[in-house]
N, C-alpha and C positions, 0 to 999 in steps of 0.2 A: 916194169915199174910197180905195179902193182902187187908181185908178188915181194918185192925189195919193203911194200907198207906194211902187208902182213907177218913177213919175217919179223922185221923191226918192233909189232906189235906185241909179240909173243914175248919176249923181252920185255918191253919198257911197262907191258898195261896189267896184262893178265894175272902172272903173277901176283898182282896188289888184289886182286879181286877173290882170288886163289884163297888167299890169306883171309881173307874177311871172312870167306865163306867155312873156311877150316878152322880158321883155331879162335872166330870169333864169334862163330853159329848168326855170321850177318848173312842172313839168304834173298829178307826181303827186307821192303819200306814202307812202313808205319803211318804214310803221310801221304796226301796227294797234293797237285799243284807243284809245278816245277820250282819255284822257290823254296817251297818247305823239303822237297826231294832235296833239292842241291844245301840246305841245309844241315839236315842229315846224313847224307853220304861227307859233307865236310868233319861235322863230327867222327863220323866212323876213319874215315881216312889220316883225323888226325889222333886219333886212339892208334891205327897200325905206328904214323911216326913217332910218336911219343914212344912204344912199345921197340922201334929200332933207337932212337935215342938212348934210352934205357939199356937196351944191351950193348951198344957199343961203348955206353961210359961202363961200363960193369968190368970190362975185360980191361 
């Protein structure tokens, strides 16, 4: 079961994180306090969707 979580994570999470770190030089967070963190990381996560939005209306 546990390896069925990990599998599945590698897919569905990393990847997003991948991206921030590579083509957006998002490494770290600017902020402390877990609201202003989850704040930010919304921002940046929704810079990556905007960014697949964009390419998929493009084609």
């Amino acid at each position: 079961k546990t390896g069925e979580i990990y599998g599945r994570r590698k897919i569905d999470v990393e990847p997003v994180f991948g991206f921030l770190k590579a083509n957006l030089g998002f490494t770290r967070l600017s902020v402390r306090g877990q609201e202003r963190v989850q704040n930010e990381m919304g921002f940046a996560l929704m810079a990556v969707n905007l960014r697949k939005l964009t390419a998929r209306n493009a084609t």
